[in-house]
C-alpha positions as CSV (number, residue, x, y, z in Angstrom):
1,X,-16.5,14.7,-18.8
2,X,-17.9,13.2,-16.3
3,X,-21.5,12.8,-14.7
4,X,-19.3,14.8,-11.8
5,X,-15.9,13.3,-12.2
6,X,-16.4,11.2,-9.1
7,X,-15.0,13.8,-7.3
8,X,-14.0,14.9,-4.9
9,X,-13.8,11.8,-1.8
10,X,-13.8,10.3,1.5
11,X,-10.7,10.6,3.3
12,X,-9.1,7.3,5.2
13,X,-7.9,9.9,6.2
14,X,-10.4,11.0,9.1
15,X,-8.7,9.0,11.6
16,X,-8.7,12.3,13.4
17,X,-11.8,13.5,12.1
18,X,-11.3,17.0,13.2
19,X,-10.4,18.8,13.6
20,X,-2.0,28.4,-3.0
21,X,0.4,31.4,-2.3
22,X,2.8,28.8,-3.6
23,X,5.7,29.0,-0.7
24,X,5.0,27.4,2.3
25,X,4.4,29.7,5.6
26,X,7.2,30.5,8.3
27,X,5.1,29.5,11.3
28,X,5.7,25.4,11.2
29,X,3.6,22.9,12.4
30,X,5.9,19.9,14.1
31,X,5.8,16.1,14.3
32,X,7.6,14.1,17.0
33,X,10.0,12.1,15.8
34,X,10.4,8.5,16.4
35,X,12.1,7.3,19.2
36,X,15.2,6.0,19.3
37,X,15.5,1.8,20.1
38,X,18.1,1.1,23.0
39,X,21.0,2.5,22.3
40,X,21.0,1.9,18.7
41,X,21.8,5.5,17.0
42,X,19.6,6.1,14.4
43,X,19.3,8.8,11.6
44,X,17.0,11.9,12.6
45,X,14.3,12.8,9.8
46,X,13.8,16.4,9.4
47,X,10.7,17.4,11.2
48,X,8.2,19.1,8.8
49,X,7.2,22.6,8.7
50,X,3.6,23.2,8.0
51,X,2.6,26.4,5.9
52,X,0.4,28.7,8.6
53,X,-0.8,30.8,5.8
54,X,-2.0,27.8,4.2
55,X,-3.8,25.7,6.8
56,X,-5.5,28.5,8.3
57,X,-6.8,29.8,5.0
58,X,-8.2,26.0,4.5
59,X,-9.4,26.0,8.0
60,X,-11.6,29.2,7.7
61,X,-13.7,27.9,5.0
62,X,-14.1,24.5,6.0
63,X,-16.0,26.1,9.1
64,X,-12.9,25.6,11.7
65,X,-11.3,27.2,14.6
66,X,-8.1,29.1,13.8
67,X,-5.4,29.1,16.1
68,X,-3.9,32.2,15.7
69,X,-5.7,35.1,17.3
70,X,-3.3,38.1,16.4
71,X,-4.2,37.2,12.2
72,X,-7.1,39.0,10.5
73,X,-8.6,35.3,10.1
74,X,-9.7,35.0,13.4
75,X,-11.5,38.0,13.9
76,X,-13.8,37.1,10.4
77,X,-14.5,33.9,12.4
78,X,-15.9,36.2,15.4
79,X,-18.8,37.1,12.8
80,X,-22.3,35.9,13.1
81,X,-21.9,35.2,9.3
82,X,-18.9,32.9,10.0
83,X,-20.3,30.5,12.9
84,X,-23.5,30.5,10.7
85,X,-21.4,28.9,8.1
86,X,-19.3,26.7,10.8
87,X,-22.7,25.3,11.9
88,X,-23.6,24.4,8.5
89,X,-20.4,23.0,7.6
90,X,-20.3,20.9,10.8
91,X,-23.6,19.4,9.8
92,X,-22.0,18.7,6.5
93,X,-19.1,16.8,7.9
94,X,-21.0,14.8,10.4
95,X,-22.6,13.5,7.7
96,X,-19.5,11.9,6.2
97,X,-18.1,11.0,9.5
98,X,-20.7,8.3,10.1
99,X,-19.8,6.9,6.9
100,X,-16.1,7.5,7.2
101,X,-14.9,4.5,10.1
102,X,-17.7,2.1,7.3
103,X,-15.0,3.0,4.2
104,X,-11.9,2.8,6.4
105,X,-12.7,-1.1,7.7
106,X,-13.1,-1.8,4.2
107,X,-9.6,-0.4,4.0
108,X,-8.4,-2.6,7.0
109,X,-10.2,-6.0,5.7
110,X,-10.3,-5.4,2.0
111,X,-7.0,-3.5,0.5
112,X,-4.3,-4.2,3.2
113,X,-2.2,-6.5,0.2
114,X,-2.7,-3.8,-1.8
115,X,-1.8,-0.7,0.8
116,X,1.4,-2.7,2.0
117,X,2.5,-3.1,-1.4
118,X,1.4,-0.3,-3.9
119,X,3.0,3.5,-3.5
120,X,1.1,5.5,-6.1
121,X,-2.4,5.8,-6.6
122,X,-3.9,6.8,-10.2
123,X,-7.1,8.2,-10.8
124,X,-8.6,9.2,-14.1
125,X,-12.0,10.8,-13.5
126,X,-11.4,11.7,-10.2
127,X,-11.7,15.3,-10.3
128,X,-10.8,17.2,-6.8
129,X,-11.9,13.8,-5.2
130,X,-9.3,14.0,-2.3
131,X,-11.5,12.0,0.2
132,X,-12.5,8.7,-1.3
133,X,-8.8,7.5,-2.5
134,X,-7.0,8.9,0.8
135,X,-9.7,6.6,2.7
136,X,-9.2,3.9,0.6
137,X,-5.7,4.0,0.3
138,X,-4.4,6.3,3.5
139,X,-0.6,6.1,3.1
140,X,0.4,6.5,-0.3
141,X,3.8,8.1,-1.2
142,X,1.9,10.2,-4.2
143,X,-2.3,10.5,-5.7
144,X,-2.8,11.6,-9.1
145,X,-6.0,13.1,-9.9
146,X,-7.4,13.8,-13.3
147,X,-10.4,16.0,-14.0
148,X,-11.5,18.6,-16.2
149,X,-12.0,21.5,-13.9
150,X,-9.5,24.0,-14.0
151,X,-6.6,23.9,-10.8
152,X,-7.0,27.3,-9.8
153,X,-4.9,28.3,-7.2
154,X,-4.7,28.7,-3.2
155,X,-7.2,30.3,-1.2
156,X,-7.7,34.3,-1.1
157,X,-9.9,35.3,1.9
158,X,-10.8,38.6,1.3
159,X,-14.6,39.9,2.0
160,X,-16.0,36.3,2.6
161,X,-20.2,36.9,2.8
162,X,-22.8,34.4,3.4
163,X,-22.9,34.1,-0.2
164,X,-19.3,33.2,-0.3
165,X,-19.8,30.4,2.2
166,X,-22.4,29.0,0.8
167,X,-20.7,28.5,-2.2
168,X,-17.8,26.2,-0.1
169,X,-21.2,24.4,1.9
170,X,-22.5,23.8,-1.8
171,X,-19.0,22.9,-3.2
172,X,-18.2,19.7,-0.5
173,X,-22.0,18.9,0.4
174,X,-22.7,16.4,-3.1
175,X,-19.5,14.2,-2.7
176,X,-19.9,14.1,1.1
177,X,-23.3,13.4,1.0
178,X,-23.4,11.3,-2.6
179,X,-19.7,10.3,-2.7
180,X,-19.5,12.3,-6.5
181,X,-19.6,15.9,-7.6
182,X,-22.4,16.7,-10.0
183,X,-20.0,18.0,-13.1
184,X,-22.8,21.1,-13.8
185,X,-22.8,22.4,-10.4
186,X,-19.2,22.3,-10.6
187,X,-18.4,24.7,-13.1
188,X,-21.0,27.3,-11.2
189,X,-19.4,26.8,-8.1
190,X,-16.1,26.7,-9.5
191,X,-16.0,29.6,-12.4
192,X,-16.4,32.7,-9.7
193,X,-13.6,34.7,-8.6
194,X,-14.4,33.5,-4.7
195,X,-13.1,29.9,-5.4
196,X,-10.1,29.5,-7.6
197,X,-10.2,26.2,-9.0
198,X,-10.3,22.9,-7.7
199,X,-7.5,24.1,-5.2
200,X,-9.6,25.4,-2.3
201,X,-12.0,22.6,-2.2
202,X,-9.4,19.8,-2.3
203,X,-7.6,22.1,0.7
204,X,-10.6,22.7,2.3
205,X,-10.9,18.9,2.8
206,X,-7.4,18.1,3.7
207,X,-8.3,20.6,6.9
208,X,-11.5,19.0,7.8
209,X,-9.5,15.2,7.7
210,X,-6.6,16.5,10.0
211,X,-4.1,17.1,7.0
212,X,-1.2,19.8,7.2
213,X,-0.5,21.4,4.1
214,X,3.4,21.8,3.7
215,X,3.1,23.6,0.3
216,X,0.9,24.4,-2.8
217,X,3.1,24.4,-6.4
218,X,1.8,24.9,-9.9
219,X,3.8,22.0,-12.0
220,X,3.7,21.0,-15.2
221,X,5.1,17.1,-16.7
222,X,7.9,17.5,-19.8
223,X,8.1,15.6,-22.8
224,X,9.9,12.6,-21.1
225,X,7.3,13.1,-18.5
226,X,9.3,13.9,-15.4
227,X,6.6,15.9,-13.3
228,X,8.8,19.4,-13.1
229,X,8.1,23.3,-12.1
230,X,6.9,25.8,-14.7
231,X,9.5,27.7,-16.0
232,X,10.0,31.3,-16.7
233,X,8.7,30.6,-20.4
234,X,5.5,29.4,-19.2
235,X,5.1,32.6,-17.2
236,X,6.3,34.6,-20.0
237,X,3.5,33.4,-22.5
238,X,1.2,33.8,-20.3
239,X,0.8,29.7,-20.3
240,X,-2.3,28.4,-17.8
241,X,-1.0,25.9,-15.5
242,X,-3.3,22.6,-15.6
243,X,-1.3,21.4,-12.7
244,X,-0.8,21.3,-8.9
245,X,0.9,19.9,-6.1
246,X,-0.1,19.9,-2.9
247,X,2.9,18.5,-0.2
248,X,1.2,17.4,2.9
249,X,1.4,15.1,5.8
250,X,-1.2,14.0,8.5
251,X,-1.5,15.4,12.0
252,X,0.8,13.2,14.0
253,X,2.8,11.7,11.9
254,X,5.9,12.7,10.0
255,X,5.5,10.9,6.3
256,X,4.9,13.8,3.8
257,X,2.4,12.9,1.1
258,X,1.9,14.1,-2.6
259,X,-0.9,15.1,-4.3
260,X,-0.8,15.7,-8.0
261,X,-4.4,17.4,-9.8
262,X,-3.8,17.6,-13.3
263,X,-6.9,19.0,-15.4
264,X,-6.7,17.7,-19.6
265,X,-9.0,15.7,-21.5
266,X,-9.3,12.1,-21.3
267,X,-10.8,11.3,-24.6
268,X,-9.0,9.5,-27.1
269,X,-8.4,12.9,-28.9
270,X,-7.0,14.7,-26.1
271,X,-4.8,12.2,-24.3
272,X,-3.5,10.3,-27.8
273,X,-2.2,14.0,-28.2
274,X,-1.0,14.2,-24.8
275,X,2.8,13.0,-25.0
276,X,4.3,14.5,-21.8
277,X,0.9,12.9,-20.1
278,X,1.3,9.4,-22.0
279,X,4.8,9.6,-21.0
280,X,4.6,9.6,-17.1
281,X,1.6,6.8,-17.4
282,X,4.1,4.7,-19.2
283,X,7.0,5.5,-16.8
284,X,4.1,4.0,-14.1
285,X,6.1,1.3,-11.4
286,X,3.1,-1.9,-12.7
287,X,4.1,-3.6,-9.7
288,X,3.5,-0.4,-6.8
289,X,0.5,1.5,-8.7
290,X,-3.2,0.9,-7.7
291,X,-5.8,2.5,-10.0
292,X,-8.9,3.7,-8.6
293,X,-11.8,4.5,-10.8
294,X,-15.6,5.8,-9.7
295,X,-18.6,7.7,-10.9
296,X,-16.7,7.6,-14.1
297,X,-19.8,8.2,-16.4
298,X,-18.7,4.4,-18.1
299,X,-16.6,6.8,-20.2
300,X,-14.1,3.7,-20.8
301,X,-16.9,1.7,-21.5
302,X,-16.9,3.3,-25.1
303,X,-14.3,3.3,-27.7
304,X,-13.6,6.7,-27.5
305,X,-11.4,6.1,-24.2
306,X,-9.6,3.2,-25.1
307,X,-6.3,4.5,-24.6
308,X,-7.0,5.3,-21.1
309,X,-8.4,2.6,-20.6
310,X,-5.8,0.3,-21.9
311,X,-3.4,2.5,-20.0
312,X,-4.6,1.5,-16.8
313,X,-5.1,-2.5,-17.9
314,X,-1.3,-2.3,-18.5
315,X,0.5,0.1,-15.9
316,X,-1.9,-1.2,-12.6
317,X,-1.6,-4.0,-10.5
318,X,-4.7,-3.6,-8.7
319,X,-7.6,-1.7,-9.4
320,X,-10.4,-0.9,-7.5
321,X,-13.8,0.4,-9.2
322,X,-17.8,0.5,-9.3
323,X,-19.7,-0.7,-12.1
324,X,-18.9,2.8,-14.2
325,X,-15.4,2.0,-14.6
326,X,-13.9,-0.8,-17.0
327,X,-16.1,-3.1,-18.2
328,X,-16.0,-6.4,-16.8
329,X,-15.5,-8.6,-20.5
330,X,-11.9,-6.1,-20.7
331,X,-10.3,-7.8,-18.0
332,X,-8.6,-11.3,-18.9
333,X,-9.4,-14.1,-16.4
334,X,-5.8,-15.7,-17.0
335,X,-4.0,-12.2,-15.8
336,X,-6.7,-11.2,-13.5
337,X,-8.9,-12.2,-9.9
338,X,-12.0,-10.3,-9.2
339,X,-13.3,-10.1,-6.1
340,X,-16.7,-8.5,-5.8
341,X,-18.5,-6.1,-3.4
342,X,-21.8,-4.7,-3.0
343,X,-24.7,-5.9,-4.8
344,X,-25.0,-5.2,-9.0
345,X,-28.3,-5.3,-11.2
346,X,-28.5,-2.4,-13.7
347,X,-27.1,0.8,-13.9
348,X,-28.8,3.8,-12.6
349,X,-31.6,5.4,-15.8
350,X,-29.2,7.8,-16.5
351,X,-26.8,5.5,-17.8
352,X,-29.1,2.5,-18.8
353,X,-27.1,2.0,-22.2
354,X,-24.5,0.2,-20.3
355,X,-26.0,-2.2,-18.8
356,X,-23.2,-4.9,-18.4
357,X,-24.9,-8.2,-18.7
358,X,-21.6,-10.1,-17.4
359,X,-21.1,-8.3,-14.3
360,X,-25.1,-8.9,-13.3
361,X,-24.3,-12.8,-13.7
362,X,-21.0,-12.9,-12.2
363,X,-23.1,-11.3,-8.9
364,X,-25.6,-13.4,-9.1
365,X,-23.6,-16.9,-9.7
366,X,-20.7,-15.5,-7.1
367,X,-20.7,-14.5,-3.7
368,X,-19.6,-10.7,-3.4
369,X,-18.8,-9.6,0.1
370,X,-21.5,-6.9,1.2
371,X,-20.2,-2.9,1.8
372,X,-22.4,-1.1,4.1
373,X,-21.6,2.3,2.7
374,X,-22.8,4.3,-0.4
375,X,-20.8,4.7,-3.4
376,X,-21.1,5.8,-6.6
377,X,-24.0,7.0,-8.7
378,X,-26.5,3.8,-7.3
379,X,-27.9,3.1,-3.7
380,X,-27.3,-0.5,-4.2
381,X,-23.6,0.5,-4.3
382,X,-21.2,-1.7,-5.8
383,X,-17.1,-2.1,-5.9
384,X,-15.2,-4.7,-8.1
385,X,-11.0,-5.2,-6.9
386,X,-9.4,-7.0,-9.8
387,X,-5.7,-8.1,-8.9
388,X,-3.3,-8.7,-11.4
389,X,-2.2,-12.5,-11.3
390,X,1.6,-13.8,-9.8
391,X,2.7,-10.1,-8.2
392,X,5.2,-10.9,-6.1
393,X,6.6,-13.7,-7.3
394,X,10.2,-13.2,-8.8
């Protein structure tokens, strides 16, 4: 569906830069709490418990140190096969970290309106993109990501070879390197019994930007499209879940996150079928929700995704995009600012049917703030924030 649903991305969330059983592990993993002021007595949070099992899984194949020396994890990392493939992984990484602090000023300077007032973040196309939005948009409540690939399910280390790292080094290298997964390579890397899914990668990156993993649940949304767990029907007919939630929180801190993948079709045909899906968009808080939309394959430029499309126009107050998300003529100037980034001629060959005429003359009559960071399918990289008008105001 798309050219690699801009997947998989950056993560605001390397302000550490370091460094699916279902059931979260026993060891936990603990976050100081907050002080108390004076004398004032004030409510204690419950700490939370991070899943060992989990993290230290994730941390093995993203290349990192684990922790506990008594588990059969740490001795694989003692292999000349392993530290090959933390080397390589290392390289990989570094790669993103001098991009990383470039996307989270942007952040700082660019999106802090929308940050201090939004709580969700929806993103069609996105595939197992967990960097780029949790950059963007570090402390969301809850992410939903949509993609085609298949959820999968935690990660299994059982007789990891070089051949099986390789496959995690080829896996994270395109959307750290190119900010997008190519969609082909995807379903290689993906369709083996080594990585499950979406599920390891998106875990995988959570460990390399400093996130604890509380707990990884297959889910499903109802017909009045309350996000809820499977049932034992679902297990009973053998139904494939095409949904997961990962509970997490960063290193540090002591806000626990949600991440929703949900795999479907975003076609007209697929989601005008989808109730249970339509149902949650439409149950969206307009006023909290940012949409973020990238190396989207200017699906919603055709009118075969108009009802995504519309979706977001009505459920979002702010969305951030590049040029391969909504076409610029769909947004109405009397319910919407634009504010543009980067620089915009043409798109890349590959997609040279769109080629936007409005956009190229609204960057070359305006004056769009410069990004000095690549996204999206073009080296001359390009972002548009469009703001819905009067938010705020009673």
């Amino acid at each position: 569906m798309k050219a690699k649903h801009a997947i998989l991305f950056i993560a605001g969330m390397v302000l550490a830069f370091s460094s699916c059983k279902q059931k979260p592990g026993n060891s936990a993993t603990t976050v100081t709490e907050v002080p108390q002021k004076d004398t004032v007595q004030q409510k204690e949070e419950p700490k939370l418990n991070a899943s060992e099992d989990l993290n230290e899984a994730a941390r093995f194949v993203a290349g990192m140190p684990i922790e506990n020396h008594d588990s059969k994890l740490y001795a694989l990392t003692q292999t000349e096969a392993w530290k090959a493939h933390s080397k390589n992984m290392d390289q990989i990484w570094n790669s993103f970290l001098q991009t990383a602090p470039k996307v989270m000023a942007f952040s700082q300077n660019e999106l802090n309106e929308v940050n201090s007032r939004c709580k969700t973040v929806f993103y069609p196309f996105g595939g197992p993109d967990y960097l780029f939005p949790n950059t963007f948009f570090p402390n969301m409540d809850t992410y939903f990501l949509i993609g085609l690939e298949r959820p999968g399910n935690a990660i299994k280390v059982k007789h990891p070879s070089t051949a099986t790292y390789r496959l995690y080094q080829n896996a994270v290298s395109d959307i750290l390197n190119l900010s997008f997964f190519r969609t082909l390579d995807m379903k290689v890397e993906l369709a083996n019994d080594t990585i499950d899914g979406v599920v390891p990668i998106i875990s995988m990156l959570m460990a390399r930007s400093d996130r604890q993993i509380v707990s990884i649940t297959h889910k499903k949304i109802n017909e009045e499209g309350t996000i809820v767990d499977m049932d034992e029907n679902d297990t009973a007919t053998g139904n494939r879940s095409k949904m997961v939630e990962f509970k997490y929180f960063r290193k540090g801190t002591n806000k626990l996150q949600t991440l929703y993948y949900l795999s479907t079709d975003l076609s007209n045909g697929g989601l005008g079928g989808n109730k249970p899906l339509m149902a949650y968009i439409d149950k969206l808080d307009q006023t909290t929700t940012a949409c973020f939309i990238k190396s989207a394959s200017y699906l919603m430029h055709t009118s075969y995704f108009s009802i995504i499309r519309d979706a977001v126009l009505n459920h979002a107050c702010a969305v951030m995009q590049d040029d391969s998300g909504i076409p610029l003529r769909f947004y109405d100037k009397s319910k919407w600012d634009i504010n543009l980034y980067g620089a915009f001629t043409q798109p890349i060959n590959m997609f040279a049917k769109y080629p936007q005429p409005d956009l190229r003359d609204a960057y070359q009559t305006q004056e769009p703030k410069p990004i000095n960071f690549r996204i999206g399918y073009a080296r001359q990289s390009n972002l548009q924030l469009c703001l819905l008008k009067n938010q705020g105001e009673e």
